[in-house]
N, C-alpha and C positions, 0 to 999 in steps of 0.2 A: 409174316407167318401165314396168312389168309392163303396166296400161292402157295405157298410150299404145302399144308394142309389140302389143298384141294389137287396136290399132285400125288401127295400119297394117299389121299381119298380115290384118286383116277386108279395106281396100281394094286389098290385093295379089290377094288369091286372088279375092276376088269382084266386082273392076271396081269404078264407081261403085253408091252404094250409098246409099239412100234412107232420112232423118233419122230415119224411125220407126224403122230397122233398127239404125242404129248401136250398136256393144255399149257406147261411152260419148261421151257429148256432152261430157263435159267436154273429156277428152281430144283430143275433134274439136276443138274450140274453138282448144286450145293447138297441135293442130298446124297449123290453119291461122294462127294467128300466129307460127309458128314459118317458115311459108313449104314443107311438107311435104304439105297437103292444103290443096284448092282446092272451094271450094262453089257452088253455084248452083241455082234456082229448086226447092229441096229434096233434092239429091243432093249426092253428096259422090266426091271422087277427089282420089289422090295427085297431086300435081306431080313434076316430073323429078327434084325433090331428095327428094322422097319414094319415089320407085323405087326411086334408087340405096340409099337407106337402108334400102328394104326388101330388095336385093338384099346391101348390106354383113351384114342379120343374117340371112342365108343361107334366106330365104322361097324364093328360084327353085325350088330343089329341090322343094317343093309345090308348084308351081302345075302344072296339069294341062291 
């Protein structure tokens, strides 16, 4: 979970974010079959269930 949490920690604070950047692809992978992150023509960003998920493990507080 440490990955996966620090990929949806990456697309909280920093919007959609570009495949080369990603800090893990696997993890991307999983969260988008999980329905938490949503992909497209090489960018990557959470879905609504991925906010709230990132707001249940108290991300708000950083985001700037």
């Amino acid at each position: 979970m440490t990955a996966m949490r620090d990929t949806i920690h990456q697309l909280f604070i920093n919007g959609p974010t570009w495949d080369g950047n990603m800090v893990s692809k696997p993890d991307r992978d999983q969260g988008v079959k999980a329905g938490l992150i949503d992909r497209a023509e090489g960018f990557n960003w959470l879905t609504y269930s991925g906010v709230t998920l990132a707001l249940e493990l108290g991300f708000a507080g950083e985001k700037k």
